[in-house]
C-alpha positions in Angstrom: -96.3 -74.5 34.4 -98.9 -75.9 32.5 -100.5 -72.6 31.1 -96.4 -71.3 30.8 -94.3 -71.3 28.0 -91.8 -74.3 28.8 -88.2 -73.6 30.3 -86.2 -73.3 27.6 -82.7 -74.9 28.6 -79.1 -75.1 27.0 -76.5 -77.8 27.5 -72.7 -77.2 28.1 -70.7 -80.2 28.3 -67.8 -81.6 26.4 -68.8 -85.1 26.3 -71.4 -86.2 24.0 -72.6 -89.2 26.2 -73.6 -86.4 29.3 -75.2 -84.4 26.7 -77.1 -87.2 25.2 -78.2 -88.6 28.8 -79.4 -85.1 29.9 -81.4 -84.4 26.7 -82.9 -87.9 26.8 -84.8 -87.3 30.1 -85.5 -83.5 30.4 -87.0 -84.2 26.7 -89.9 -86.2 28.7 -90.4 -83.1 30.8 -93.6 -81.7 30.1 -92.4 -77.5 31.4 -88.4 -78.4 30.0 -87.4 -77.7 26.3 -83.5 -78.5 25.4 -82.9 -75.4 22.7 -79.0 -76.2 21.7 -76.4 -78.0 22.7 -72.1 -76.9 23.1 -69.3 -78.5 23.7 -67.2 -76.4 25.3 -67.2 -72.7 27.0 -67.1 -70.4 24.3 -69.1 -72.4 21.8 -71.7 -72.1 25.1 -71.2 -68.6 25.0 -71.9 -67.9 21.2 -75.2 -70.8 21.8 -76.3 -68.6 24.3 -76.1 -65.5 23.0 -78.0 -67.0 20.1 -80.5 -68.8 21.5 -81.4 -67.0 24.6 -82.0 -69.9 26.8 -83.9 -69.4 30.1 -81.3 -72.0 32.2 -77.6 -73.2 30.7 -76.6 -76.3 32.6 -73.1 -75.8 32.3 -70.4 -78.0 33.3 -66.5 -76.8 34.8 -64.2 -78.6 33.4 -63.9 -78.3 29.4 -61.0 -77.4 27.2 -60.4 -74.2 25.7 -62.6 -72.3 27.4 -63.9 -73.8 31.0 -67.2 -73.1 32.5 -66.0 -70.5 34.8 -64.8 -68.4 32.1 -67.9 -68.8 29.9 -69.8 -68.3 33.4 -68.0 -64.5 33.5 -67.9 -64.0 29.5 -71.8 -64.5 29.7 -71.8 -61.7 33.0 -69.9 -59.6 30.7 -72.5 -60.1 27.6 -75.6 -59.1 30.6 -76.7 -62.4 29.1 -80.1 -62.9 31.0 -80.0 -67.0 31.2 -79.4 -68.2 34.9 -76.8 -71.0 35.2 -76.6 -74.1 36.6 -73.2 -75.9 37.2 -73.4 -79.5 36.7 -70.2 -81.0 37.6 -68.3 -84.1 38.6 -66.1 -82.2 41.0 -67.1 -82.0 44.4 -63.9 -79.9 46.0 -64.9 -76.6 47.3 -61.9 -75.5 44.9 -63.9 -76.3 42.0 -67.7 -75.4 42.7 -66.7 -71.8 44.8 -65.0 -70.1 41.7 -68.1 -70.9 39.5 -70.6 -69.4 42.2 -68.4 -66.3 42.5 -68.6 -66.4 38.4 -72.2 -65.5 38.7 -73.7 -69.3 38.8 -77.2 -69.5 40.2 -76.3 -72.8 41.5 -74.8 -76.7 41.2 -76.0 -80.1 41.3 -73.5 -83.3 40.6 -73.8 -85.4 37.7 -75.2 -88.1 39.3 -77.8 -86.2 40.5 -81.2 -88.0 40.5 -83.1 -87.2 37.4 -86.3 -85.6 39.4 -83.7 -82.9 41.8 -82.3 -82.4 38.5 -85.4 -80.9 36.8 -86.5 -79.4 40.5 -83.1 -77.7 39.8 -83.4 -76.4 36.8 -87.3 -75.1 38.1 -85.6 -73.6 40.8 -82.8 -71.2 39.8 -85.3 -70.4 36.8 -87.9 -69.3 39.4 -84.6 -67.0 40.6 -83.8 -69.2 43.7 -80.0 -69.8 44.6 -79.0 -73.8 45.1 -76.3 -73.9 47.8 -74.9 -76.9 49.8 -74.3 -76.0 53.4 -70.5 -76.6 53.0 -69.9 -74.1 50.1 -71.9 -71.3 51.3 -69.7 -71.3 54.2 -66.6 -71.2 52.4 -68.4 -68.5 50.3 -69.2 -66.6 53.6 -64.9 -67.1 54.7 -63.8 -65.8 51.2 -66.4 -63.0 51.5 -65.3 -62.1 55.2 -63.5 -58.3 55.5 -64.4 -57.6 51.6 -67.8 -56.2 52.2 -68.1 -54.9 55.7 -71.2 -54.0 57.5 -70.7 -50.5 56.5 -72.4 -50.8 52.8 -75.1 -52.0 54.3 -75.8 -48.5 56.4 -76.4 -47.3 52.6 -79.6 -49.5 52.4 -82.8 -48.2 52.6 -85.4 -50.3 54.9 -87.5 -51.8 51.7 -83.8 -52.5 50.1 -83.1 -54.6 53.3 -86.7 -56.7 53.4 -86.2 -57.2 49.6 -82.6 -58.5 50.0 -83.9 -60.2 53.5 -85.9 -62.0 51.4 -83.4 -62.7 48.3 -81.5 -64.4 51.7 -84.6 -66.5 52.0 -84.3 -68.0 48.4 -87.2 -66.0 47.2 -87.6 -65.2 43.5 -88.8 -61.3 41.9 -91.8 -62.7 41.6 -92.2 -63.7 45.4 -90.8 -61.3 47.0 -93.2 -59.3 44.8 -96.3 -61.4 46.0 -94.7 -60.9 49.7 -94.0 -57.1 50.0 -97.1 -56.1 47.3 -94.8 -54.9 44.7 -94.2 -54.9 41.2 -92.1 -56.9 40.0 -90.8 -54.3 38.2 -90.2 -52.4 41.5 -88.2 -55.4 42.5 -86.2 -55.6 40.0 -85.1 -51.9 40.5 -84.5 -52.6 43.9 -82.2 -55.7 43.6 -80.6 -53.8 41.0 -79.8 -50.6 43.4 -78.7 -53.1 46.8 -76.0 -55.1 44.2 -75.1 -51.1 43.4 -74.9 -50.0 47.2 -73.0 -53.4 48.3 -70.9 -53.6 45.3 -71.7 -57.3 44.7 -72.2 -59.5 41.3 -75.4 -61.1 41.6 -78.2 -62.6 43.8 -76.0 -65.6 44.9 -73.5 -62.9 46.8 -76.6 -61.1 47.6 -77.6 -63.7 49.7 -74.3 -64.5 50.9 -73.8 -61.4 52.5 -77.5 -60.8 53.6 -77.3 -64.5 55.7 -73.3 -63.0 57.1 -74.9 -59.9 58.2 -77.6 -61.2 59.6 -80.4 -60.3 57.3 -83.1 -62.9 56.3 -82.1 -66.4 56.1 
């Protein structure tokens, strides 16, 4: 990253003390720059619209406006920034409605500083963080909702791009992988979330890994 503008990242929490303890080390991060802080959803909505962060670290349970509503209020805006779910909740209940809300990913609060910025690197690079456990009850939910058939509607380079999307790859790989563009990519991922009728990457690669593409 050295010879890369720095990851420019917004924080979403309602308590002050997280805020402060997540600034404090991703400060000393030499590719990580905090832009804004919000304390709740839809001040995080309006900070991101503003600010255009690259990554929100956003957490699930605030008042007035939650995380999951400010996840599909920012969906709604196209607002570009990929985010990160930092929570204290570990029930499936919890973390599977912010994924479906268009969340590149999740980490726990007590995360170890280091995965934490490895996080952040990642779902800005375009990767999807999943625990074993949730993608499975992803994969349930999903189950009957987007059958086999939409995939007949793929072509074969719109099945090794999302193949790969299954892997974790980023535009950028997958790029580097099929000699692409990333341009070209991008246009494909756009037209396989068309053909499937799906939100984002994360059910991308949800449905890619149930139907037995990629990963």
């Amino acid at each position: 990253m050295a010879d890369s503008d720095p990851i420019r990242v917004l924080l979403v929490d309602d308590h002050q003390v997280v805020r402060r303890g997540l600034r404090t080390f991703l400060e000393v991060q030499d590719d990580i720059e905090v832009v804004g802080e919000a304390s709740d959803g839809a001040e995080g909505v309006g900070a991101a619209e503003q600010l255009r962060p690259d990554v929100v670290l956003m957490d699930v349970k605030m008042p007035g406006m939650d995380g999951i509503e400010a996840l599909r209020k920012l969906r709604e805006l196209a607002n570009p920034a990929r985010v990160l779910v930092v929570t204290s909740f570990t029930e499936q209940r919890t973390v599977v409605p912010a994924l479906r809300a268009g969340a590149a990913g999740y980490v726990y609060k007590d995360v170890d500083p280091d995965a934490l910025a490895g996080a952040i690197r990642s779902v800005h690079a375009g990767h999807v963080l999943l625990q074993p456990e949730v993608a499975g009850a992803l994969l349930s939910q999903e189950e009957g909702n987007n059958g086999q058939g939409r995939g007949t509607s793929l072509t074969e380079r719109e099945r090794e791009v999302l193949g790969l999307i299954a892997d974790g790859r980023s535009n950028r790989e997958i790029a580097r992988a099929l000699v692409l563009s990333e341009k070209t990519v991008k246009t494909h991922v756009s037209n396989i979330l068309m053909k499937l009728d799906l939100a984002d990457r994360t059910q991308a690669a949800l449905w890619a890994v149930r139907h037995g593409i990629g990963a």
